[in-house]
C-alpha positions as CSV (number, residue, x, y, z in Angstrom):
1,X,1.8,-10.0,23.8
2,X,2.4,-13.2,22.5
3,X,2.9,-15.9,20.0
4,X,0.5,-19.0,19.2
5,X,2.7,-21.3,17.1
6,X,0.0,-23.3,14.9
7,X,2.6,-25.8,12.7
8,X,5.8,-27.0,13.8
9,X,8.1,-25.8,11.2
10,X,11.1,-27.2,9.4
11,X,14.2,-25.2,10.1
12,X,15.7,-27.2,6.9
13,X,12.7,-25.6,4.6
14,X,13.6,-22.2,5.7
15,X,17.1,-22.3,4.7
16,X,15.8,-22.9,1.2
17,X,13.5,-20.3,0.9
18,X,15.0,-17.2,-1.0
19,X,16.4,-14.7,0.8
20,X,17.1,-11.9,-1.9
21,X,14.7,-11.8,-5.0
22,X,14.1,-7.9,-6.3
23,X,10.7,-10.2,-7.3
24,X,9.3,-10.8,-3.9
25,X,6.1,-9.2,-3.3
26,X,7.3,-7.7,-0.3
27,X,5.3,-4.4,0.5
28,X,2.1,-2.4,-0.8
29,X,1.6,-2.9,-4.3
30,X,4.7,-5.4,-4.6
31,X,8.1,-4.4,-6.5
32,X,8.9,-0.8,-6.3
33,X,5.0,-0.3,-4.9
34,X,4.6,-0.4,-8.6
35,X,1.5,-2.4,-8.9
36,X,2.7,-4.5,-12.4
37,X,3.2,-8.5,-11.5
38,X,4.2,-11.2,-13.9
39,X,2.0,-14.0,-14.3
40,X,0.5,-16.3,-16.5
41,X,-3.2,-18.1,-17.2
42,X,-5.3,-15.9,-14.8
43,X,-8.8,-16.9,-16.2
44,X,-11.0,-13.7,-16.8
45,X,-14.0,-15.3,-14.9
46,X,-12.7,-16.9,-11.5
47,X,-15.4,-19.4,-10.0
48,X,-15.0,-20.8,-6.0
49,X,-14.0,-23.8,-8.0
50,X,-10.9,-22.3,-9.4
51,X,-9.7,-21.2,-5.9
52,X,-6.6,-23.3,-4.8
53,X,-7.6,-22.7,-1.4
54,X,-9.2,-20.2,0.6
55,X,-9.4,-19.7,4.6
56,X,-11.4,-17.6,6.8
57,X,-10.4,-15.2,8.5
58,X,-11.0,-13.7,12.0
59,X,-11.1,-10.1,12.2
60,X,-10.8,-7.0,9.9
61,X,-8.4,-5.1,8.1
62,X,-7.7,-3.2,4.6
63,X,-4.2,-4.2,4.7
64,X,-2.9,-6.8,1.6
65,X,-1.3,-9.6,2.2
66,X,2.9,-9.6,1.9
67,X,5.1,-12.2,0.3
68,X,8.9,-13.9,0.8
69,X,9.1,-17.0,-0.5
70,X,6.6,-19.0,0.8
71,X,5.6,-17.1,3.8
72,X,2.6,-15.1,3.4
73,X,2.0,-12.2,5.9
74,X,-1.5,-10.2,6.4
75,X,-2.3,-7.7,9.7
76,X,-5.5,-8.0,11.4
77,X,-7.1,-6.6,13.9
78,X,-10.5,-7.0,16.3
79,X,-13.6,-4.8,15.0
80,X,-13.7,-3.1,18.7
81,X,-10.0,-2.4,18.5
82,X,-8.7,-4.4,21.2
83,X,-6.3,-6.7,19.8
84,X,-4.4,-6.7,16.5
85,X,-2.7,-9.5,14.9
86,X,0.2,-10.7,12.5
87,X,-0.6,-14.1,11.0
88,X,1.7,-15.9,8.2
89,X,0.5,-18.5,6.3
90,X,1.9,-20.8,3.8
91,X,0.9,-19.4,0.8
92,X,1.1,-22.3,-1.5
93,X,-1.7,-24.5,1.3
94,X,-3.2,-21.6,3.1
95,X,-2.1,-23.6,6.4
96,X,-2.1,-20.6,8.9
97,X,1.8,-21.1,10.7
98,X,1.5,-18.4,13.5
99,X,-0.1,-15.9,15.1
100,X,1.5,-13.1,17.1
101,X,-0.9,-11.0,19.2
102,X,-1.0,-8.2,21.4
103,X,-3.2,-5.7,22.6
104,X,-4.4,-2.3,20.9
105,X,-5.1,1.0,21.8
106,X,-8.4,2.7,20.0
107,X,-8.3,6.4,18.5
108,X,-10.6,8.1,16.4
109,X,-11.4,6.5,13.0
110,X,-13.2,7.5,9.6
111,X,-16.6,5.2,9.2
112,X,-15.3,2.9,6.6
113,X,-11.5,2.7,8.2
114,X,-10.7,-0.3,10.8
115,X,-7.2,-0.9,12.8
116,X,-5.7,-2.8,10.6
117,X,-4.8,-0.6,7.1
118,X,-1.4,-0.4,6.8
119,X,0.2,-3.3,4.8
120,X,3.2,-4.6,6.2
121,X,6.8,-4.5,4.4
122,X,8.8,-8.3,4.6
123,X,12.7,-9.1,3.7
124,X,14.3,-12.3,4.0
125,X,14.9,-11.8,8.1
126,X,11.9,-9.8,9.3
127,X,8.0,-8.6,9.0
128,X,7.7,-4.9,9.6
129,X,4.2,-3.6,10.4
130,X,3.3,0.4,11.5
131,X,0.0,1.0,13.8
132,X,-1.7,3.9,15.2
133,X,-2.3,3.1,18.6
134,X,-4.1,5.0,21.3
135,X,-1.9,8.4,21.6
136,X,1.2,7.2,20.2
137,X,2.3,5.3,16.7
138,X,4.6,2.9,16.6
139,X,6.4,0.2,14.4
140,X,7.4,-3.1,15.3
141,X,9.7,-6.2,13.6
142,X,9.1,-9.7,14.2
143,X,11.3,-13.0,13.0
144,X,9.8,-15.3,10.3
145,X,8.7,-17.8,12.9
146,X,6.9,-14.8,14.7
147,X,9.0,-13.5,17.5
148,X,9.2,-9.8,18.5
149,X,12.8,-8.3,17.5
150,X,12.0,-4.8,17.9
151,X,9.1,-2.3,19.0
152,X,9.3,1.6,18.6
153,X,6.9,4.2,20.1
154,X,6.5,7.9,19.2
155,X,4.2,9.4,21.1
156,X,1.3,12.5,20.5
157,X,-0.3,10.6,17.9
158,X,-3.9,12.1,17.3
159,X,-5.9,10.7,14.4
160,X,-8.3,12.4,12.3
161,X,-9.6,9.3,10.0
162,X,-6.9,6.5,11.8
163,X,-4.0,5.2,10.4
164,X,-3.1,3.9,6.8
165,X,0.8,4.2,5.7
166,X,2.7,1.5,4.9
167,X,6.5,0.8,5.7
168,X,8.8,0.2,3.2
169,X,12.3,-0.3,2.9
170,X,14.5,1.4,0.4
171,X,18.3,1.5,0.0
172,X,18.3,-1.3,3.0
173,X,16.4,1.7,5.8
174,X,12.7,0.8,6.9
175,X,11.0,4.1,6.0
176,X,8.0,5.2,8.2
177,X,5.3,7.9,7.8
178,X,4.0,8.7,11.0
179,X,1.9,12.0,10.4
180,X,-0.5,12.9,13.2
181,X,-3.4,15.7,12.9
182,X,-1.7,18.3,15.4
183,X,1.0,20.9,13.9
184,X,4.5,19.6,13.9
185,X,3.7,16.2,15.4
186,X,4.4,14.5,12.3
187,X,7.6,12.5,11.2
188,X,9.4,10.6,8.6
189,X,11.3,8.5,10.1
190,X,14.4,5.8,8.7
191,X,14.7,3.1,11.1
192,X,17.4,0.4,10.7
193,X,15.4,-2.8,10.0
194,X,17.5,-5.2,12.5
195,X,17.3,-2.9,15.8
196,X,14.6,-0.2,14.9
197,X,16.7,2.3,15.9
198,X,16.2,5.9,13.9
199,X,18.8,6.7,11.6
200,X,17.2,10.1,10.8
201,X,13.9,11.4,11.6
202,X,11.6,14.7,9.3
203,X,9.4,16.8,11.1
204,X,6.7,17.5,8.7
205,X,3.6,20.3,9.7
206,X,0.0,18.7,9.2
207,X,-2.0,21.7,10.5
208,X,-2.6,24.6,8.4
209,X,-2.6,28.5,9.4
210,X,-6.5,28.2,9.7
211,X,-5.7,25.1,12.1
212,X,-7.4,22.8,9.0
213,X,-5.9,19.1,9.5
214,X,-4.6,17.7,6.6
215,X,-3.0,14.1,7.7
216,X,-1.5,12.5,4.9
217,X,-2.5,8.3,4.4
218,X,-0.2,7.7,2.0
219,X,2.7,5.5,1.0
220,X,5.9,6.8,0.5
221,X,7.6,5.5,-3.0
222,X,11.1,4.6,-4.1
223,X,12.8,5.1,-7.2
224,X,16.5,5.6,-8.8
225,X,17.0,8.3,-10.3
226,X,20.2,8.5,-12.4
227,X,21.1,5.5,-10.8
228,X,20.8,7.0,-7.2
229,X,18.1,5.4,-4.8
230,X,16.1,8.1,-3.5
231,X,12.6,7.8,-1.4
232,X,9.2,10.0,-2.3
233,X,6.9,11.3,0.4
234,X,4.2,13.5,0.3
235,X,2.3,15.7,2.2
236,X,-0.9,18.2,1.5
237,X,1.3,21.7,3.8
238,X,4.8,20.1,3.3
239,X,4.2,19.0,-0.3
240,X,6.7,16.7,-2.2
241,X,9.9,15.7,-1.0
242,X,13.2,13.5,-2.8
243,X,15.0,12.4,0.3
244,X,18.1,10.2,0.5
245,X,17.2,7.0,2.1
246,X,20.4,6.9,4.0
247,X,20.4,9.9,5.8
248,X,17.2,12.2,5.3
249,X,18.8,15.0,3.6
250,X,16.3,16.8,1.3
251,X,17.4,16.0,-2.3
252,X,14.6,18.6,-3.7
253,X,11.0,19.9,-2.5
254,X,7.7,20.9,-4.7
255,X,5.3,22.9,-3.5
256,X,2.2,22.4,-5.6
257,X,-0.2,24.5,-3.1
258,X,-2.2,22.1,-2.1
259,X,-5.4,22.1,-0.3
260,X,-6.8,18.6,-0.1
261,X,-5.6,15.5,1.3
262,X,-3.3,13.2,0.3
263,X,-5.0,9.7,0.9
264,X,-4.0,7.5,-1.9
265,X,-0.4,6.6,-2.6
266,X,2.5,7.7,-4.7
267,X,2.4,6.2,-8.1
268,X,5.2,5.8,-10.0
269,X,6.3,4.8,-13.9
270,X,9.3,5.6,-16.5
271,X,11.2,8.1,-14.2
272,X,8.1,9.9,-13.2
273,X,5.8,10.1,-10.3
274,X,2.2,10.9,-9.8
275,X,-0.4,11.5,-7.0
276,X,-3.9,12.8,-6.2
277,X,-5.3,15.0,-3.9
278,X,-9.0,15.1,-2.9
279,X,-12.0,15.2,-0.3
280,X,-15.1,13.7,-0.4
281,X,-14.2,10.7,-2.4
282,X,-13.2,12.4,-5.0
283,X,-10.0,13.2,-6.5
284,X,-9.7,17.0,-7.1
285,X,-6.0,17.8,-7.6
286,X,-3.4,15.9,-9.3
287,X,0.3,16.4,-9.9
288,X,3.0,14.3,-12.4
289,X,6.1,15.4,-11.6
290,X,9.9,14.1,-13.3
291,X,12.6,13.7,-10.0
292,X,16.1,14.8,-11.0
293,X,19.0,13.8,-9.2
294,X,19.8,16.9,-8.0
295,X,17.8,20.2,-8.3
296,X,14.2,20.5,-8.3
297,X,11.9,18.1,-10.0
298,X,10.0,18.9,-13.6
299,X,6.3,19.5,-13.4
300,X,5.2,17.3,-16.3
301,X,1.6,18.4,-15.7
302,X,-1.6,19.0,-13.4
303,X,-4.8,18.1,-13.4
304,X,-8.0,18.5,-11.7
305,X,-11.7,17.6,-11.0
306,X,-12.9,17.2,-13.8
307,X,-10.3,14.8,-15.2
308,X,-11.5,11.9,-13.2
309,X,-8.8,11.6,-10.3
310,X,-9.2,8.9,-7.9
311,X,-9.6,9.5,-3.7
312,X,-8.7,6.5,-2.4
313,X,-7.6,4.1,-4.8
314,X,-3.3,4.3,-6.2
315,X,-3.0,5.7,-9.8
316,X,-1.4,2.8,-12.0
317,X,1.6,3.3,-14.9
318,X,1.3,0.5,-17.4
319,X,2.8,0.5,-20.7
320,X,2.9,4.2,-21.4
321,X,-0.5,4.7,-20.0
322,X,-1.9,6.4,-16.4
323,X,-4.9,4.2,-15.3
324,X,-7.5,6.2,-12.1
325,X,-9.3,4.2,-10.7
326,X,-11.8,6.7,-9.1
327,X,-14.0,5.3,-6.2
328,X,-17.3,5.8,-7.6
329,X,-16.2,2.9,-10.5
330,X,-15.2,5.2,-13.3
331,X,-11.7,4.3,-14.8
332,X,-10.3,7.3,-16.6
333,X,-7.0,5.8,-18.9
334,X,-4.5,8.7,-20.0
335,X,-1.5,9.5,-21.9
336,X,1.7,8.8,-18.9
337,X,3.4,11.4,-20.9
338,X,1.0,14.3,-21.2
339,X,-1.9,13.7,-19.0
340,X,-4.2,13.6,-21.8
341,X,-7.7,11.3,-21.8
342,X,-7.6,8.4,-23.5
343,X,-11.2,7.1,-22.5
344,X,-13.0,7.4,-19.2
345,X,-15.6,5.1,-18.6
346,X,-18.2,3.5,-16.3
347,X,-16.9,0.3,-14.9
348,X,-19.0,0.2,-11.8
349,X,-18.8,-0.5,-8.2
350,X,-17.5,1.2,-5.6
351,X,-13.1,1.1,-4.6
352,X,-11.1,1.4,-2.1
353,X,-8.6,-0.9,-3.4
354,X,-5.9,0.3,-6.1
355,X,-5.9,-1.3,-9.5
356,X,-3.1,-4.1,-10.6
357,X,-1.1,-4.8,-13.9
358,X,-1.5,-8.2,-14.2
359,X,-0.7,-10.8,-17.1
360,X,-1.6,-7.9,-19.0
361,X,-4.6,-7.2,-18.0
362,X,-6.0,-4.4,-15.3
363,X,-8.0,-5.8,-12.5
364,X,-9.4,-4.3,-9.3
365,X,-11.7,-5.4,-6.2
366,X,-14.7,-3.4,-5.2
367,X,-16.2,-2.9,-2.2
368,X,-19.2,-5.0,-2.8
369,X,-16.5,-8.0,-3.5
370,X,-16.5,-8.3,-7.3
371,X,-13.1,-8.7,-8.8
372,X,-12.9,-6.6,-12.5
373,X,-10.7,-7.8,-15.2
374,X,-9.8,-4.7,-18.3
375,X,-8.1,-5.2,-21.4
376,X,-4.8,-3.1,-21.2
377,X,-4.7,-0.7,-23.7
378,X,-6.4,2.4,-25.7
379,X,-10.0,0.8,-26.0
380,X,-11.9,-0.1,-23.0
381,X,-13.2,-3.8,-22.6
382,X,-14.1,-5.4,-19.8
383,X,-13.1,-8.8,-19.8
384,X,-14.8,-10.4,-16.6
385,X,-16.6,-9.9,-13.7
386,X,-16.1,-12.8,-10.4
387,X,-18.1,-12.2,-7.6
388,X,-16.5,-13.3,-4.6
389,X,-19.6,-13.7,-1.9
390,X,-17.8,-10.6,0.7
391,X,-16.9,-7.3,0.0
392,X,-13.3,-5.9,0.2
393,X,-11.2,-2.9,0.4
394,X,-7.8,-4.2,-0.2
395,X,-5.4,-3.9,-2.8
396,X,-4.3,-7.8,-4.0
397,X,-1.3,-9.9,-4.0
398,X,0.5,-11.7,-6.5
399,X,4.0,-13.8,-6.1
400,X,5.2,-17.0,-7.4
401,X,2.6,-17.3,-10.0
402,X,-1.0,-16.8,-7.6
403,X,-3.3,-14.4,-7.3
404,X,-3.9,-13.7,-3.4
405,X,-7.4,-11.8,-2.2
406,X,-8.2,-10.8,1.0
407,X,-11.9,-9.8,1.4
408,X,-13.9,-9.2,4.7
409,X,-14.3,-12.9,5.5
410,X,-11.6,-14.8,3.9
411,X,-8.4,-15.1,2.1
412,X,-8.0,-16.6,-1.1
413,X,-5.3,-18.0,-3.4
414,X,-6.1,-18.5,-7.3
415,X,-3.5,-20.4,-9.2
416,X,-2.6,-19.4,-13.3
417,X,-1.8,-22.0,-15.7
């Protein structure tokens, strides 16, 4: 493995950059994995011209980009699976810094998945990425200016449809979902960011009695909960789980009897979370549940196949509402609090990307590459359509006022007033 410096940087500019901000877009779907970011002057129609800068990029991945400061962070990898990549760019130029590099190991994968899904997690010291690789997963750390700190290994990794979890960090532990498609090969894992070491580690059971594999592809969530950090994961035989960051103890368990897979991630609003279930690319089961500090969690409600649940795309809580963004391009909007329709609609398209919040407006990027701007809000308007000349299936960025878009060919930074 290695590292290609392209810029020589500035040790003086790095001490500047910030180095805690709770406002740093610094894992899947930014603060809290919440998906809601604060900016202003995001035009409804986006033309090339209105791009501050855009780069190409060589080599695929579903991954979004990560931000501190600055420093942007994306994870790519080659289309045969041979090499995969960290890059970091300067996110207010798009000048690529550095590249670090090092070879990959292939394993089974769905049709639309590539090696590269899992977003990375970023603090002020270190990038933290998680890969399927071969027979094993592992998770690795490098420095801002792209040296290796750290690599871990776990080994009897088999993959049903590859590998898609993000890292985050909660409560200062680098939290990892490594589930694998063989009973009782899968883990939780708390690492300590600095050293990778494991802190704790949760065996979780994948298979099912009739041998049925269930891998979960989501991303764990954090919250506080009567002012106590706790972590979410969630898995389709294991169900939920409230752990404590620190250690790994079980704060509470829900088993909702589940019988799909978990592929999109854990959404999360106003003390309550919320995630689908579903095969097919279709959502068929969902669960909102209310975490308690200690004891078990309150089932707020459930819902199924017929109330438009998403696959693959992250549910979204914005002002008091539940957004599902299903993958076939109809956007259901319902009451957080009871679960009720408020409108579904056709928005068209297909997604594999998970709606944002954004200057108040809901906006999502399909598969074909058209970026769709919705008015927040009990009536359904769509307020613009951009067509961005390549399809995508990631989730988008946003951190010191830009908009950042990765598509298949390029990466792209829009600016608001």
């Amino acid at each position: 493995m290695n590292t290609r410096p392209l810029l020589c940087l500035v040790a003086a500019s790095f001490l500047l950059l910030p180095q805690t901000d709770a406002q740093e877009w610094s894992r899947f779907r930014g603060v809290d994995g919440a998906g809601i970011a604060k900016m202003s002057g995001l035009r409804h129609v986006i033309q090339e011209s209105d791009y501050l800068w855009s780069v190409p990029l060589d080599g695929v991945g579903h991954s979004s980009p990560v931000l501190w400061g600055e420093k942007l962070f994306l994870t790519l990898a080659d289309a045969d699976g041979s090499n995969r990549r960290i890059e970091c760019f300067d996110a207010a130029s798009g000048t690529r810094l550095w590249v670090w590099e090092a070879p990959l190991e292939t394993h089974n994968l769905h049709k639309f998945n590539n090696f590269a899904s899992s977003t990375p997690t970023v603090d002020g010291d270190r990038v933290y990425a998680a890969w399927g690789s071969g027979k094993h997963t592992e998770a690795l750390a490098l420095d801002h200016a792209g040296q290796l700190v750290w690599k871990r290994e776990w080994p009897e990794f088999t993959s049903d449809h590859g590998f898609a979890s993000s890292p985050i960090l909660c409560d200062g532990v680098l939290i990892v979902n490594t589930d694998s498609a063989e009973l009782r090969k899968s883990l939780v894992l708390g690492l300590d960011p600095a050293t990778g070491k494991s802190l704790w580690e949760l065996e979780r059971v994948t298979t099912d009695a009739e041998e049925k594999h269930l891998t979960a592809y989501n991303t764990p969530v954090s919250m506080k909960v009567d002012g106590k950090e706790i972590v979410v994961v969630l898995q389709t035989n294991d169900g939920w789980k409230g752990l404590d960051p620190k250690t790994g103890q079980v704060l509470w368990s829900y088993d909702g009897e589940y019988t799909q897979r978990s592929v999109s991630s854990i959404a999360s609003g106003r003390g309550t979370v919320f995630a689908t279930f579903g095969s097919g690319g279709k959502g068929r089961q969902g669960t909102a549940l209310r975490p308690q500090a200690n004891g078990e969690p309150e089932l707020v409600y459930a819902l199924g196949l017929n109330d438009g649940l998403g696959y693959v795309p992250t549910p979204l809580y914005f002002e008091g509402r539940l957004y599902l963004w299903g993958d076939g391009g109809i956007l259901s909007c319902l009451d957080a609090e009871t679960g009720e329709k408020i409108y579904r609609e056709r928005v068209g398209g297909n997604y594999f990307a998970s709606p944002l919040a954004v200057d108040g407006k809901i906006l999502n990027l399909s598969r074909e590459g058209e970026l769709i701007m919705i008015e927040a809000g009990d009536t359904f308007k769509i307020l613009g359509r951009s067509d961005l000349g390549s399809g995508s299936s990631c989730t988008p960025a946003v951190a010191n006022g830009r908009l950042y878009l990765r598509t298949e060919t390029a990466l792209i930074c829009i600016a608001g007033s």
